[in-house]
BAVOKOL-707024 format. One line per 5 residues: number of its first residue (from 0); their letters; for each residue y, x, z of C-alpha. Coordinates in nm, 3 decimals. Layout:
<recs>
NUM = a = Y X Z; ...
</recs>
This chain:
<recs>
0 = xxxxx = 0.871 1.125 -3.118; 0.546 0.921 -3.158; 0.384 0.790 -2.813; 0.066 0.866 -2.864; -0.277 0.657 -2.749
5 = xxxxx = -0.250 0.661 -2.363; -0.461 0.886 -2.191; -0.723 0.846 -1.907; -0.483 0.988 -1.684; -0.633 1.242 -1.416
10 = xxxxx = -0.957 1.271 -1.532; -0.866 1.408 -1.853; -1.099 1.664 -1.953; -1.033 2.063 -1.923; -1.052 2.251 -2.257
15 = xxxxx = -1.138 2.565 -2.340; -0.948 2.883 -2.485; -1.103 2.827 -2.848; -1.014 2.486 -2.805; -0.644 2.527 -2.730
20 = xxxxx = -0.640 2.809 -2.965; -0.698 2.567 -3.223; -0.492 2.296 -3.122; -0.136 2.193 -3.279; 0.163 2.107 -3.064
25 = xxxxx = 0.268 1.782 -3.186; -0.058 1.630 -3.320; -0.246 1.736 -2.952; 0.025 1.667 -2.723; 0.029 2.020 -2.592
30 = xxxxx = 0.314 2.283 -2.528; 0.232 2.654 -2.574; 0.445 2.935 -2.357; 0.448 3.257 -2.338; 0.672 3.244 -2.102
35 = xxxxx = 0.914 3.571 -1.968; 0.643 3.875 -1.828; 0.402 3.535 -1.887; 0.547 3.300 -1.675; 0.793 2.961 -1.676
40 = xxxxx = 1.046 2.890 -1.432; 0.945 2.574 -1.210; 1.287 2.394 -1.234; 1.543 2.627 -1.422; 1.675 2.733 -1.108
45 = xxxxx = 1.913 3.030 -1.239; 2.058 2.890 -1.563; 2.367 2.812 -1.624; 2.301 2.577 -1.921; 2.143 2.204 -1.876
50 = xxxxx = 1.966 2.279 -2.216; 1.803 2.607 -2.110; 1.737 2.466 -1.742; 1.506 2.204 -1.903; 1.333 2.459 -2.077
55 = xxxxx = 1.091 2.487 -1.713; 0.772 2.350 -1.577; 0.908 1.999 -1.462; 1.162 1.960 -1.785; 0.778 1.984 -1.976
60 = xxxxx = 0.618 1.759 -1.726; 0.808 1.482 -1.764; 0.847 1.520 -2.142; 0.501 1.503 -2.196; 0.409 1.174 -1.920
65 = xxxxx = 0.688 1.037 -2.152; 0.478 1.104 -2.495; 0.187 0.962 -2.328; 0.024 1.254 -2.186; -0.042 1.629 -2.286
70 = xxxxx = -0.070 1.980 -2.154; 0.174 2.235 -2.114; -0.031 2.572 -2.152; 0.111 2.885 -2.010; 0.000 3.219 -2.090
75 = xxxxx = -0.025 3.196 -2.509; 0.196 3.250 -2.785; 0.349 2.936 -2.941; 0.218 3.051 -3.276; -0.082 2.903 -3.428
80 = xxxxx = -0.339 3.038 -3.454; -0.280 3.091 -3.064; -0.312 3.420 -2.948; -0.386 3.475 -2.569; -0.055 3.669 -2.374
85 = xxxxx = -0.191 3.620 -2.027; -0.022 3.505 -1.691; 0.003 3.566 -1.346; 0.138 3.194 -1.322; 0.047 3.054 -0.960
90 = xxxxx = -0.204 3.281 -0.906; -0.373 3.140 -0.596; -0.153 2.895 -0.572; -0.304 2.633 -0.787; -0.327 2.344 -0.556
95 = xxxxx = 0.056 2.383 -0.434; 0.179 2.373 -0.783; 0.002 2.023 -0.823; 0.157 1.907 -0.478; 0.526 2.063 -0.573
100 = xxxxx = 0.495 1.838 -0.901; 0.406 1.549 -0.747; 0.652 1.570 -0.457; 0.923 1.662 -0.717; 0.820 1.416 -1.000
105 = xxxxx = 0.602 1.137 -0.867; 0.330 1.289 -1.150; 0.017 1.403 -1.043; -0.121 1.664 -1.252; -0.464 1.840 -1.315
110 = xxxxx = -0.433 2.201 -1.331; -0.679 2.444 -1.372; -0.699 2.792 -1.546; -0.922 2.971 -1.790; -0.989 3.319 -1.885
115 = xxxxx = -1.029 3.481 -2.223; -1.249 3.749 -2.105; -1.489 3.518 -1.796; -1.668 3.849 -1.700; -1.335 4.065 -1.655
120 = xxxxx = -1.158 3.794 -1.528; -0.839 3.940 -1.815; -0.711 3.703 -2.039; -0.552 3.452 -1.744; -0.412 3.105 -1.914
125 = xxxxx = -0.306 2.821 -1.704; -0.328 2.465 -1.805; -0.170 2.175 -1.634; -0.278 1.851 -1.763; -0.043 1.593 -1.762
130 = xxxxx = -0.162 1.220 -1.686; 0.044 0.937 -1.955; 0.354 0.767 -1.821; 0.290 0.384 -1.638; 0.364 0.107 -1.839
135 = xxxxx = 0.721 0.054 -1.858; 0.780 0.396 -1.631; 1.007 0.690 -1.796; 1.007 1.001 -1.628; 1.350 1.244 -1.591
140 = xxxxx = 1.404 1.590 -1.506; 1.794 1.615 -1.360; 1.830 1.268 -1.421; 1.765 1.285 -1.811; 1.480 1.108 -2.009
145 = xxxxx = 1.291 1.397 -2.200; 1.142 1.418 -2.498; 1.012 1.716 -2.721; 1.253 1.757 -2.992; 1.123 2.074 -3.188
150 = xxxxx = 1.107 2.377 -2.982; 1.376 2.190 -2.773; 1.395 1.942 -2.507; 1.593 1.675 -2.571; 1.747 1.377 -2.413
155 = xxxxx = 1.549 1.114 -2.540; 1.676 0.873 -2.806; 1.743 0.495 -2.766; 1.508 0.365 -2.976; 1.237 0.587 -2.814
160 = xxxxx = 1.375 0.456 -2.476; 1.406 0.113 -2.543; 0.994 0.127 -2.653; 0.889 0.229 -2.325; 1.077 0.015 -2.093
165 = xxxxx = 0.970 -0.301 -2.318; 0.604 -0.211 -2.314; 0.385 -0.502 -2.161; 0.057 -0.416 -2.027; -0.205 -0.577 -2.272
170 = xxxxx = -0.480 -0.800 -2.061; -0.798 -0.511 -2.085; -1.002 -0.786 -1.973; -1.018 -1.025 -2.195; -1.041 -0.798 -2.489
175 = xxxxx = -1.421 -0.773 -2.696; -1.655 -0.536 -2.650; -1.808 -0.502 -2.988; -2.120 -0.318 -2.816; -2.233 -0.586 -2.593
180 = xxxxx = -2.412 -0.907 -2.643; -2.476 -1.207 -2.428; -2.852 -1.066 -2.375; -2.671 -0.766 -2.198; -2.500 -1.020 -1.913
185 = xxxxx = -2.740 -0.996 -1.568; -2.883 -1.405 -1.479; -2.889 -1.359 -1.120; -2.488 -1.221 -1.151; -2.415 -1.586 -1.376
190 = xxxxx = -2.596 -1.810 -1.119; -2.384 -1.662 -0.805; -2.076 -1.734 -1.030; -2.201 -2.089 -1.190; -2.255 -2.181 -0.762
195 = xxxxx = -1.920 -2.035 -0.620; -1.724 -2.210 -0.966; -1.900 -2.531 -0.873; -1.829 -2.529 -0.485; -1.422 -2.435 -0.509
200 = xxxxx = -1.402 -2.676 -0.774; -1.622 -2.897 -0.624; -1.819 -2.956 -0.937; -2.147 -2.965 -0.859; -2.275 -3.024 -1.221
205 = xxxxx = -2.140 -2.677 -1.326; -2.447 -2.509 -1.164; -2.647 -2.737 -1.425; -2.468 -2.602 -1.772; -2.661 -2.340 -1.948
210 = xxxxx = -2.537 -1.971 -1.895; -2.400 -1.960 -2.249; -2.204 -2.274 -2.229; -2.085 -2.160 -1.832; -1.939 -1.839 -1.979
215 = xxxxx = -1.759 -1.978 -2.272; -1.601 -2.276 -2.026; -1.483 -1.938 -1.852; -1.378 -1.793 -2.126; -1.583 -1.505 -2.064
220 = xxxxx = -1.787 -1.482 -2.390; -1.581 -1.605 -2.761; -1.879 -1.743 -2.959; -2.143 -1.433 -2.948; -1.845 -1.177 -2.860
225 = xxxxx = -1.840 -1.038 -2.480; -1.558 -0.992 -2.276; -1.481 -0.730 -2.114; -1.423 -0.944 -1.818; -1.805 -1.070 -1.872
230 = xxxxx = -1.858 -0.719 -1.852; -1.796 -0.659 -1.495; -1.793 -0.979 -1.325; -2.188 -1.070 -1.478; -2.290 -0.759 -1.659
235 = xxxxx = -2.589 -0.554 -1.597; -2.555 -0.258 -1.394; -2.716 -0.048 -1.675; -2.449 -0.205 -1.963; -2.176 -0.133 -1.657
240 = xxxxx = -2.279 0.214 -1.656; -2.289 0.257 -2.018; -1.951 0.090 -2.104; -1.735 0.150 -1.826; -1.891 0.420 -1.532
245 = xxxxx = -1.584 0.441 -1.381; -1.582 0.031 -1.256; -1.823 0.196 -0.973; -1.718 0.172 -0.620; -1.789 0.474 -0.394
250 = xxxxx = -1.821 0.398 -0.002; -1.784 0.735 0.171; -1.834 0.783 0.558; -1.638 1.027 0.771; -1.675 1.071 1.157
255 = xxxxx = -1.330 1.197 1.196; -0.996 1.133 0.991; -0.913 1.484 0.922; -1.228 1.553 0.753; -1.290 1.678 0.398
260 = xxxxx = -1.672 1.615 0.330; -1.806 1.291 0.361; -2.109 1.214 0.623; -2.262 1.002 0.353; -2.165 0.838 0.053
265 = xxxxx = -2.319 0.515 -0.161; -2.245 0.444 -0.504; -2.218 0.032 -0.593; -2.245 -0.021 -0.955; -2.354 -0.371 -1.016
270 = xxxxx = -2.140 -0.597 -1.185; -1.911 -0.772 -0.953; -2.056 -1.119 -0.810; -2.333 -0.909 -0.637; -2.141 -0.594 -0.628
275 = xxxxx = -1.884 -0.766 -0.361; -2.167 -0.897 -0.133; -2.362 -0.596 -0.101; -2.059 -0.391 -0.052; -1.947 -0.586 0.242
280 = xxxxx = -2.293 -0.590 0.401; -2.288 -0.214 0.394; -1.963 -0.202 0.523; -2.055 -0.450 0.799; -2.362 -0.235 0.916
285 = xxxxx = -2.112 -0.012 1.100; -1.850 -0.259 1.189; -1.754 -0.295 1.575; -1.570 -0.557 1.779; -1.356 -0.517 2.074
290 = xxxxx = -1.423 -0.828 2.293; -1.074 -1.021 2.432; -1.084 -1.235 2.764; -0.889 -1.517 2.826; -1.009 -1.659 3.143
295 = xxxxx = -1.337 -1.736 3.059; -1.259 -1.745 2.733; -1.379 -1.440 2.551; -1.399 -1.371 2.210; -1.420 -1.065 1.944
300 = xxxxx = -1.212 -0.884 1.746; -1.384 -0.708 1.504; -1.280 -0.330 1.383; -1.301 -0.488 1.018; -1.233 -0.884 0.921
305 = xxxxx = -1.456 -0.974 0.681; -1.157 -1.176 0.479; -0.945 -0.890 0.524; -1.159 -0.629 0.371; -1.323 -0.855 0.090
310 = xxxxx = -0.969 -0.929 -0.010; -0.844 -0.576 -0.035; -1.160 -0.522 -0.232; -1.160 -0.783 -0.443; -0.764 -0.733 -0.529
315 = xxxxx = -0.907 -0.361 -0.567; -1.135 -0.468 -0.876; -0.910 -0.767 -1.061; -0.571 -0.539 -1.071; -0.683 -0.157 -1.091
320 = xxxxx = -0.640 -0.028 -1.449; -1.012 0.034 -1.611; -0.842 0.302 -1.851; -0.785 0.557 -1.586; -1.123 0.729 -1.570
325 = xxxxx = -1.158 0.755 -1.205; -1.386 0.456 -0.951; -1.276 0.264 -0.630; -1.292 0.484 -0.378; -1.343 0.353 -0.020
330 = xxxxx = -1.327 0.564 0.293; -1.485 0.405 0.583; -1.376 0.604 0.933; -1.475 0.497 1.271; -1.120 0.334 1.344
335 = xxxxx = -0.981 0.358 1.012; -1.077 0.184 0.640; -0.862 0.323 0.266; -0.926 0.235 -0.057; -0.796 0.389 -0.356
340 = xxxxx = -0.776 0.215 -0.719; -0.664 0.353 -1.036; -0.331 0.239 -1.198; -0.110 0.177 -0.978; 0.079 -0.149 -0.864
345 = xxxxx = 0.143 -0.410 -1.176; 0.434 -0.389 -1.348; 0.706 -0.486 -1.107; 0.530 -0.439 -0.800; 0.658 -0.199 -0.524
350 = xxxxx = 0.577 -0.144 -0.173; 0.875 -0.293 -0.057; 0.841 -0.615 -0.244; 0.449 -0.627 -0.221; 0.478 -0.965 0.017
355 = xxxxx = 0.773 -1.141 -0.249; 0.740 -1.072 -0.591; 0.529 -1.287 -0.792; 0.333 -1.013 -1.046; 0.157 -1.060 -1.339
360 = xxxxx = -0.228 -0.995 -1.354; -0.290 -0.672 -1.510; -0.654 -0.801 -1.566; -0.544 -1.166 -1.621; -0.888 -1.272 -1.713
365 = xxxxx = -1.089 -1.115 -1.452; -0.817 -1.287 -1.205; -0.854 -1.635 -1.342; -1.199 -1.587 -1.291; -1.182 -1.462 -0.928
370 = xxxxx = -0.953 -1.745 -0.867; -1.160 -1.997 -1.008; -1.497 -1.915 -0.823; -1.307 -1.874 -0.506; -1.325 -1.508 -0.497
375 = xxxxx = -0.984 -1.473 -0.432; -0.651 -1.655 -0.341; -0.452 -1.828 -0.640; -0.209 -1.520 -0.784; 0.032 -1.315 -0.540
380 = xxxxx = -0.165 -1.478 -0.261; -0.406 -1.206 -0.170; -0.151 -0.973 0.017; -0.027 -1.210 0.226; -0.389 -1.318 0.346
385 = xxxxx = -0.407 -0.933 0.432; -0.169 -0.922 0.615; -0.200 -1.242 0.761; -0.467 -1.166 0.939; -0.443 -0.824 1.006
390 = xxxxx = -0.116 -0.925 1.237; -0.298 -1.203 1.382; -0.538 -0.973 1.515; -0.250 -0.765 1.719; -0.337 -0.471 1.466
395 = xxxxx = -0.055 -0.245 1.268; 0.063 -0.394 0.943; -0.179 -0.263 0.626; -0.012 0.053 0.463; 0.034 0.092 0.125
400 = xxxxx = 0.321 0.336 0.153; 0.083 0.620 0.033; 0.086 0.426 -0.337; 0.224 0.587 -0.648; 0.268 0.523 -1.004
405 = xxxxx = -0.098 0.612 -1.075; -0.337 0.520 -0.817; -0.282 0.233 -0.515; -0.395 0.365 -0.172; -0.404 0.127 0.115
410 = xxxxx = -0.509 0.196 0.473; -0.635 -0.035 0.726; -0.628 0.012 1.084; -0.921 -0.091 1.305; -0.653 -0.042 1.631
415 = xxxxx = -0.585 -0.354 1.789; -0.280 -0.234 1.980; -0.143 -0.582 2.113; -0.492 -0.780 2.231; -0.205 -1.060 2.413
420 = xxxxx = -0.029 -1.096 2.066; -0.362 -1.164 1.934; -0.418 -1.421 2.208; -0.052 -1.582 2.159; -0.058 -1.608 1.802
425 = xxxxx = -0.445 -1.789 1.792; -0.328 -2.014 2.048; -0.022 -2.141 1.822; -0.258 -2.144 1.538; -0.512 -2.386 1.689
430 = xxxxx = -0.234 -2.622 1.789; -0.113 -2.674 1.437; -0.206 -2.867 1.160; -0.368 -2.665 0.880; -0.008 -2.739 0.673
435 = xxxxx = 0.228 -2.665 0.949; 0.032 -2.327 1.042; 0.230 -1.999 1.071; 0.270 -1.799 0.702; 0.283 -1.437 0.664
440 = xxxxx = 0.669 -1.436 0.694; 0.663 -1.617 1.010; 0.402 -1.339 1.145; 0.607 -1.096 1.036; 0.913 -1.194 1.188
445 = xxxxx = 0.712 -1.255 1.527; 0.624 -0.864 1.538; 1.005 -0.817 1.459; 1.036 -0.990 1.795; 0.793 -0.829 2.012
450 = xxxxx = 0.865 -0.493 1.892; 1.226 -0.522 1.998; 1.439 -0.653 1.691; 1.686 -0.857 1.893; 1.655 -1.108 1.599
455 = xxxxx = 1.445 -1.182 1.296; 1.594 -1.049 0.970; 1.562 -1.442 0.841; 1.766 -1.660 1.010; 1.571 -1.999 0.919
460 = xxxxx = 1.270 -1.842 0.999; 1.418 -1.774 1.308; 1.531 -2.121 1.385; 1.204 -2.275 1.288; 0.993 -2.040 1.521
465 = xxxxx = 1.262 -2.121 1.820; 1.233 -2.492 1.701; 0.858 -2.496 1.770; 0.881 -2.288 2.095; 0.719 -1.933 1.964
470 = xxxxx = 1.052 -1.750 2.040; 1.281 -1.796 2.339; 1.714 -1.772 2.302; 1.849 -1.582 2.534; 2.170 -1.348 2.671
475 = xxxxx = 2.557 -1.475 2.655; 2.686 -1.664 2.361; 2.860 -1.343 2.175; 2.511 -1.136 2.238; 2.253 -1.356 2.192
480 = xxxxx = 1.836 -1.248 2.140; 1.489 -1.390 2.105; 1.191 -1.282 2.333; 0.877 -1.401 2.275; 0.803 -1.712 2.584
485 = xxxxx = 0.636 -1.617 2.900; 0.301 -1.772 2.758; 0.246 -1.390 2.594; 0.402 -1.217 2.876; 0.084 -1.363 3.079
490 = xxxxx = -0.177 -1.287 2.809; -0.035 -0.936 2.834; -0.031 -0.920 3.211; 0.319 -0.824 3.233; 0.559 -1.083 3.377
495 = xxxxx = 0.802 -0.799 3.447; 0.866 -0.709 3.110; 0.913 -1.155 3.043; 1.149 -1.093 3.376; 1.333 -0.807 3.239
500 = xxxxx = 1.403 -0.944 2.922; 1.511 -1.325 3.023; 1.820 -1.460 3.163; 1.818 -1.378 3.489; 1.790 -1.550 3.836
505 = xxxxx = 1.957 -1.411 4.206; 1.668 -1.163 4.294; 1.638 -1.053 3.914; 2.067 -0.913 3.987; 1.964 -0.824 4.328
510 = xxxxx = 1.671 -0.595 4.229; 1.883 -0.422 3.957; 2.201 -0.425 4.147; 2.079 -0.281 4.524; 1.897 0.088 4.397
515 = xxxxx = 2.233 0.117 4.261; 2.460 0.069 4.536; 2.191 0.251 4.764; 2.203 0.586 4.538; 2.617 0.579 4.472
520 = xxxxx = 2.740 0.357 4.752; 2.994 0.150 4.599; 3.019 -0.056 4.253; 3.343 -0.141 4.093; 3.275 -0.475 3.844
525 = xxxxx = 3.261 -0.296 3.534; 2.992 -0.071 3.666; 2.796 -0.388 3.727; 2.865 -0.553 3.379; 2.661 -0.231 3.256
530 = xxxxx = 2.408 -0.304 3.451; 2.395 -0.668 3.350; 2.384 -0.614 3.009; 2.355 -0.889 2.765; 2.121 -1.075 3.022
535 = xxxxx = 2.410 -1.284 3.183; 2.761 -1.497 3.083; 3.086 -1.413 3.297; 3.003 -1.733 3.496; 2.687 -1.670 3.573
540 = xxxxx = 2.780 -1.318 3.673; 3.045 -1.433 3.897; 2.884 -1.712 4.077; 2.529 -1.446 4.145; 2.823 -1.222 4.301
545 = xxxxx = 2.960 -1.500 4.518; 2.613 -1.593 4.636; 2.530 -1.231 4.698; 2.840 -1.199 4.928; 2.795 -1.509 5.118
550 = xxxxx = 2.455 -1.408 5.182; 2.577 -1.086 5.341; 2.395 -0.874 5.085; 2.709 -0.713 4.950; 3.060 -0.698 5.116
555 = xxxxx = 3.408 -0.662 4.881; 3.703 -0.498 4.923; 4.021 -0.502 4.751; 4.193 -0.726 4.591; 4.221 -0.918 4.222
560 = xxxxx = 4.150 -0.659 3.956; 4.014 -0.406 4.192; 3.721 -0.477 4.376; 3.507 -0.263 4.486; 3.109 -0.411 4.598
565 = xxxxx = 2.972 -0.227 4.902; 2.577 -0.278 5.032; 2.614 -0.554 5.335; 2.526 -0.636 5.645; 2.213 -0.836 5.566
570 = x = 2.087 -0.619 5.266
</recs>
């Protein structure tokens, strides 16, 4: 099998019956059926054989991701020329088909159909478009790796599967663009990235080097060749537009979350060091702020941190794969901000590594550059400053769980659902020194905490935050937990809660101890190590009991090893 040029993946375009008609199977990447009565079984379900269950919708699907993208046409006869059979294939039930794939397969494909006779409607042929397989990424259909062998599918051979999983990702950005020339870069975009170069790197001279000599220190230009990087960092917007439409970013508004339409929609196509300002100014035009009171302290929180959301952005633009034909999308809702890039995460990223994993750039150049001018934080930094802050702010983690292997969706939530954690965690900020100040991690195992995790899932990160007094030990030796200290209790308002949770004094026992003697009128000592939970030792336990009875609150009866606690004469 020969893996073909990859694909633009979704936004591959839809052909037409002459077009397919005309088209061979293994030089277009296609797969003709006729199918039985016209159509193709979805997954084989019904054959005995694994070699005939292949033989089905998703057994095609993944052979042809595999090849690097193709269509599996349904509906005409596998002999060329091809003749038009017809099929009642999904009818009106496109759009499931697509979803059933992509639940099934993790492949998101474009189907449409076409009609030999447009007028009569006769003629029905269904196409589904299938996007090329990630870099590295081979699909299987029962657990096999497919490939089209013939009129077969076949498990695919070593040397075909060995290809794949060793392909690299080659840096797009810092490849030529034989089209351009350095009169087709935009001055004003060179100057804002000659001043933020020379402030990071505190170079103040920079801003004084001719454009030409700035972009080669950058290695943005090679001599009189232009990078593609040059491209859309400094480009002009009507170069941009020529060479690569899809590095657009569309900002769509929506009153409510489960709407389709947008309520307005702006398209941002300048190259990138104005792009990112603008952008953010538009954004800002509609952000809120929920004010917080301390005291007399008050401050804001606002819906949408500006670091938080020119990160996201910015990561957005440096890692998204510019061969996938489709721009950043950006939804901004009223409580709620998602932005979608082509390409998925870079090679060896998942969402359950996202904050660990050091990546490699899939746009190394663009990144350097980024880096550099102080756009954005050194490599496999960015993330954590999103979520950094977005904890710090007593908001819900960012979610990227939506992401597949074709297009990275993250959501942000403008919620702040914890305004005291806020307050806690700025006030331990302030105290520290800028190198001692809490990480991501630490953050991360503070929510742990206050949600209810008995104990961080890193012990030394643990240990450090009891160390410095942001999380309290408590409970009996054998069952211990953290808490967070009483300091975030108060900024909550709820000392109960800090009561309930610490180890507890004589009223704390009382107060848990009396509604149940009151309702069932006796307590035997096991009934009131229930009660007690994890909250006190045997000592402590026994000596609250003893000062309980010579208080007159309760009154015992029986003798060693069965006791039973009555309400007393005081209570």
């Amino acid at each position: 099998m020969q893996v073909n040029k990859r694909n633009s993946g979704k936004s591959m375009r839809h052909y037409t019956i002459d077009e397919l008609k005309q088209m061979r199977e293994s030089e277009d990447h296609v797969e003709f059926k006729k199918g039985e009565h016209g159509n193709v079984s979805y997954n084989g379900a019904g054959k005995d054989k694994p070699s005939e269950r292949r033989r089905c919708i998703l057994g095609y699907v993944a052979a042809l991701c595999n090849e690097g993208g193709g269509r599996l046409v349904i509906g005409m006869h596998d002999s060329f020329p091809h003749k038009v059979i017809g099929t009642k294939q999904c009818e009106n039930g496109i759009g499931q088909l697509e979803s059933d794939i992509y639940r099934d397969m993790g492949i998101r494909p474009d189907i449409y159909e076409l009609y030999e006779d447009e007028s009569n409607k006769t003629g029905r042929v269904l196409v589904i478009e299938v996007p090329p397989h990630p870099i590295g990424k081979i699909f299987k259909f029962e657990d096999v790796a497919l490939m089209r062998v013939g009129e077969e599918l076949k498990p695919m051979d070593d040397k075909t599967f060995i290809s794949i999983i060793q392909e690299s990702e080659p840096d797009f950005s810092e490849k030529i663009c034989d089209d351009v020339s350095i009169d087709d870069l935009d001055k004003e975009a060179i100057r804002i990235m000659k001043e933020k170069y020379a402030k990071k790197q505190k170079n103040e001279s920079f801003k004084s080097l001719s454009d030409r000599q700035a972009l080669s220190d950058l290695k943005l230009i090679i001599g009189d060749k232009v990078t593609n990087a040059a491209i859309l960092l400094v480009g002009k917007e009507e170069v941009i537009d020529r060479i690569y439409p899809q590095a657009k970013v569309m900002l769509e508004y929506r009153n409510y979350e489960n709407q389709i339409h947008f309520d307005n929609r702006k398209v941002f196509g300048e190259p990138f060091f104005i792009l990112i300002d603008k952008l953010w100014e538009e954004i800002d035009h509609r952000n809120g702020a929920i004010p917080v009171r301390e005291g007399a302290y008050i401050f804001d929180i606002p819906f949408f941190n500006e670091d938080v959301i020119r990160e996201i952005i910015n990561n957005a633009f440096a890692h998204r794969d510019y061969r996938f034909n489709s721009e950043i999308v950006i939804k901004l809702y009223p409580a709620k901000f998602t932005i979608a890039n082509g390409g998925g995460f870079p090679h060896g990223v998942t969402v359950d590594n996202l904050l660990t994993v050091s990546s490699t750039p899939r746009n190394r150049l663009i990144a350097d550059v980024l880096s550099k001018t102080g756009v954005v934080e050194r490599s496999g930094q960015g993330v954590d400053k999103i979520f950094l802050y977005t904890l710090s702010e007593g908001k819900p983690a960012p979610d990227y769980s939506r992401t597949d292997e074709y297009t990275v969706l993250a959501t942000l939530s403008a919620t702040v659902k914890d305004t005291g954690f806020a307050l806690y965690v700025q006030g331990i900020q302030e105290n520290l020194p800028d190198d001692k100040k809490l990480n991501v991690f630490d953050l991360l195992a503070l929510c742990e905490i206050r949600d209810g995790a008995k104990r961080p899932s890193d012990k030394e990160i643990a240990l450090k935050l009891e160390k410095m007094g942001a999380i309290e030990k408590h409970g009996k030796t054998n069952a211990q937990y953290y808490i967070l200290p009483r300091r975030y209790y108060e900024l909550c308002g709820d000392l109960a809660a800090y009561s309930l949770k610490t180890d507890w004094d004589i009223n704390q026992v009382w107060a848990v101890l009396r509604p149940f003697l009151v309702k069932y009128g006796k307590a035997k000592r096991s009934d009131i190590n229930i009660l007690m939970g994890s909250h006190l030792s045997d000592k402590q336990l026994r000596n609250f009991i003893e000062e309980l009875k010579n208080t007159g609150l309760i009154r015992a009866e029986g003798g060693r090893g069965s006791v039973t606690y009555y309400i007393g004469e005081n209570a």
